[in-house]
N, CA and C atoms as a LAMMPS dump frame, in Angstrom:
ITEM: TIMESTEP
0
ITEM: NUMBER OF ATOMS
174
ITEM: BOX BOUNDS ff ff ff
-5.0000000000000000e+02 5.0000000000000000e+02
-5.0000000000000000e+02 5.0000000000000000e+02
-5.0000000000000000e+02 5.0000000000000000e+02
ITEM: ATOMS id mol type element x y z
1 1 1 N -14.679 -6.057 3.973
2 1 2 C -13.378 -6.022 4.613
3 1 3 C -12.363 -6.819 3.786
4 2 1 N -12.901 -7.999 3.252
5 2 2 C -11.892 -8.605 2.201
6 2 3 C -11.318 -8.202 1.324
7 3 1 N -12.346 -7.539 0.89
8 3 2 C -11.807 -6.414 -0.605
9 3 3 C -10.958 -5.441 -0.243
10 4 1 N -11.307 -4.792 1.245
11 4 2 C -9.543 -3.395 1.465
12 4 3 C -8.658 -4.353 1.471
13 5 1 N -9.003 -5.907 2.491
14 5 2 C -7.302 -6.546 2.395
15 5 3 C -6.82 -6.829 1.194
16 6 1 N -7.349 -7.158 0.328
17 6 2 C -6.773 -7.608 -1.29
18 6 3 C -6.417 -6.165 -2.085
19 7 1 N -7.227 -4.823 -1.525
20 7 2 C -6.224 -3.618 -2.323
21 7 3 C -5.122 -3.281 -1.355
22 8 1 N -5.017 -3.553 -0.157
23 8 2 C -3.778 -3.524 0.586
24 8 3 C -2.922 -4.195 -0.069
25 9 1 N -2.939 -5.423 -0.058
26 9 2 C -1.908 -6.483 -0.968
27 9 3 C -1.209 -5.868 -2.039
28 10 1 N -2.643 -5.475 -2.725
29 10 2 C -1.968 -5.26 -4.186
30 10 3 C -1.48 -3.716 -3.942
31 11 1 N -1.498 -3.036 -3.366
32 11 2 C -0.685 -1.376 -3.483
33 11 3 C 0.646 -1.706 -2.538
34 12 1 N 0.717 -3.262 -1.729
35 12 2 C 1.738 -2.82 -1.376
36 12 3 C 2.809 -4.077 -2.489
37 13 1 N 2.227 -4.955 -2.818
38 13 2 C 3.095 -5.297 -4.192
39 13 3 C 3.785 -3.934 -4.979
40 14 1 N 2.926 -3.44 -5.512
41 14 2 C 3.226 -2.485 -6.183
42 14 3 C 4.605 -1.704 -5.632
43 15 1 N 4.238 -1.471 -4.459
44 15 2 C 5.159 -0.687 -3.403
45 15 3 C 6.305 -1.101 -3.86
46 16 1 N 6.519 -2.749 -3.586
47 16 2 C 7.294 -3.507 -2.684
48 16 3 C 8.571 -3.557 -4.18
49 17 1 N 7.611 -4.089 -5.632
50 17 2 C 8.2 -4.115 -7.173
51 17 3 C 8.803 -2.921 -7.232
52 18 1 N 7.876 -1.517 -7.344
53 18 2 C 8.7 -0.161 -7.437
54 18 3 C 10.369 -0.139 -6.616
55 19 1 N 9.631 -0.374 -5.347
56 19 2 C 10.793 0.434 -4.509
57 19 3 C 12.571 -0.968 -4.931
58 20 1 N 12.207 -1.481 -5.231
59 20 2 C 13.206 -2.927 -5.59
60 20 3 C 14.096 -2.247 -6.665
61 21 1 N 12.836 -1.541 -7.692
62 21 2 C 13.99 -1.336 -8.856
63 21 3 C 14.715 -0.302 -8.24
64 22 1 N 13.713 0.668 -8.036
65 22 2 C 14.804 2.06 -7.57
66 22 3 C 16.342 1.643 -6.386
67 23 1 N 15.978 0.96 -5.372
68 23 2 C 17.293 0.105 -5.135
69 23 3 C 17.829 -0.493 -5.544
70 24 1 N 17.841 -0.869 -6.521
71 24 2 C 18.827 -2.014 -7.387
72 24 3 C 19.244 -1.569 -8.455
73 25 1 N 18.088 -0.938 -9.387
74 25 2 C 18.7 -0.228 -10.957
75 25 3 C 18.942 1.13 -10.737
76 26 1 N 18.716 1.93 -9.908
77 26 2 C 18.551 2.996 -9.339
78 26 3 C 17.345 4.123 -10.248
79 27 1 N 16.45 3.612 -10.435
80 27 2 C 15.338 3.85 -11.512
81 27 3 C 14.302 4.677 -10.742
82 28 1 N 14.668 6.215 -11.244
83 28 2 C 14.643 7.316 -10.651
84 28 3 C 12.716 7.462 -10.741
85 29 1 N 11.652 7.104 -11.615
86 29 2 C 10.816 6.773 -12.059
87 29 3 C 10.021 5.652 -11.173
88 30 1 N 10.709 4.638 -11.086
89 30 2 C 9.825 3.397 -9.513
90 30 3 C 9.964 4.112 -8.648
91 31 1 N 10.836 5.028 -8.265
92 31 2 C 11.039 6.013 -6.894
93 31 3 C 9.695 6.495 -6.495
94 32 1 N 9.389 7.381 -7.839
95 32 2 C 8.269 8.222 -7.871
96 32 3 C 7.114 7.368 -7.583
97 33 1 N 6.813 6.053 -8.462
98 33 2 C 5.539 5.255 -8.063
99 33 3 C 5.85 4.301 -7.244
100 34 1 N 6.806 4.545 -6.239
101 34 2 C 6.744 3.611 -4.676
102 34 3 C 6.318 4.749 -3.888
103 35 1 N 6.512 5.917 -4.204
104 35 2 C 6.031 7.241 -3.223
105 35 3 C 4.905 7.408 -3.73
106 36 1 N 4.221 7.177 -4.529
107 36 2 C 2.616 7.811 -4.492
108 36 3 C 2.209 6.291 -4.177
109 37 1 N 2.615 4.991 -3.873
110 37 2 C 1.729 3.81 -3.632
111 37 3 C 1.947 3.926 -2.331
112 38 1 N 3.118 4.504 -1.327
113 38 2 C 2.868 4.421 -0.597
114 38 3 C 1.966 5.477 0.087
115 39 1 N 1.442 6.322 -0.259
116 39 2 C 0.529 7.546 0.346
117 39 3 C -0.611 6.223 0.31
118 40 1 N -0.928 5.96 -0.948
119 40 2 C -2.181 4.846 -1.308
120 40 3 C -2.077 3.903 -0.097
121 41 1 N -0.83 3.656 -0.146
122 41 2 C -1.101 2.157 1.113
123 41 3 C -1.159 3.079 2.137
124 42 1 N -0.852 4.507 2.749
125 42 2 C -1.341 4.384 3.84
126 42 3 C -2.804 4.979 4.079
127 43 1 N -3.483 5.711 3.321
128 43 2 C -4.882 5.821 3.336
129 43 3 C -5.704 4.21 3.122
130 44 1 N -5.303 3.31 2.549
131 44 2 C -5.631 2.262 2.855
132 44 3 C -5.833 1.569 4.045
133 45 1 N -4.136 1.884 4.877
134 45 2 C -4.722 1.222 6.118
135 45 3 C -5.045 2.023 6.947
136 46 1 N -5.139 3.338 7
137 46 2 C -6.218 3.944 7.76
138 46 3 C -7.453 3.564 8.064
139 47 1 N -8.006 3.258 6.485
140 47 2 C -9.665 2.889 6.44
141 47 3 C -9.615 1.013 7.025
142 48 1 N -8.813 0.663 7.052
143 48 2 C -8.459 -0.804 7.625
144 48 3 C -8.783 -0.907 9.015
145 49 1 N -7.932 0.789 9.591
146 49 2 C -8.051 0.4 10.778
147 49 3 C -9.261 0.699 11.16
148 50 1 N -10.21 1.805 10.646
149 50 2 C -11.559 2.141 11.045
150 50 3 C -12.184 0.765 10.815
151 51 1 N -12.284 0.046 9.993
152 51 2 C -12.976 -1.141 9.63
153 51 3 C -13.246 -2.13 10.822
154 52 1 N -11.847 -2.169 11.242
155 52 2 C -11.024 -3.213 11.934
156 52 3 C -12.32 -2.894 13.841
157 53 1 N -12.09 -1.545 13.751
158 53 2 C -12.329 -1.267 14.975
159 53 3 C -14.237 -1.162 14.876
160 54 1 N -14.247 -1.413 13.899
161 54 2 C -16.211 -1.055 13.742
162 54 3 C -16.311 -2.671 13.658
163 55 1 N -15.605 -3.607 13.388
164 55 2 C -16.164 -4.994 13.346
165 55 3 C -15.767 -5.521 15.251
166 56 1 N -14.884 -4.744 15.377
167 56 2 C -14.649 -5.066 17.518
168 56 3 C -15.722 -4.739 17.783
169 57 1 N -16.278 -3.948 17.842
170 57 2 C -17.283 -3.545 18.754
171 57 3 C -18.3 -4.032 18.004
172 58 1 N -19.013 -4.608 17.233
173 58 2 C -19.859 -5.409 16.725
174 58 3 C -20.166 -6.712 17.75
């Protein structure tokens, strides 16, 4: 479970750097890799939430 939270982190860094430039420099290119990190971050926390809910009922 530690290890999805630390690739959560890091895809949504990624996210967070991309989507900054494209608002600020208007850098048509971070656009593109804040939209495919975010598909990544959300199949990420999908499997987060399955995780999440298999360690409750444990």
């Amino acid at each position: 479970m530690n290890e999805l939270i630390e690739k959560i982190n890091a895809s949504f860094e990624t996210l967070k750097a991309d989507a900054e430039l494209q608002a600020e420099k208007g850098n048509k290119a971070a656009g593109t890799r804040a939209r495919k990190a975010s598909l990544e971050l959300e199949k990420l926390l999908k499997e987060f939430r399955k995780a999440s809910l298999e360690a409750s009922k444990a």
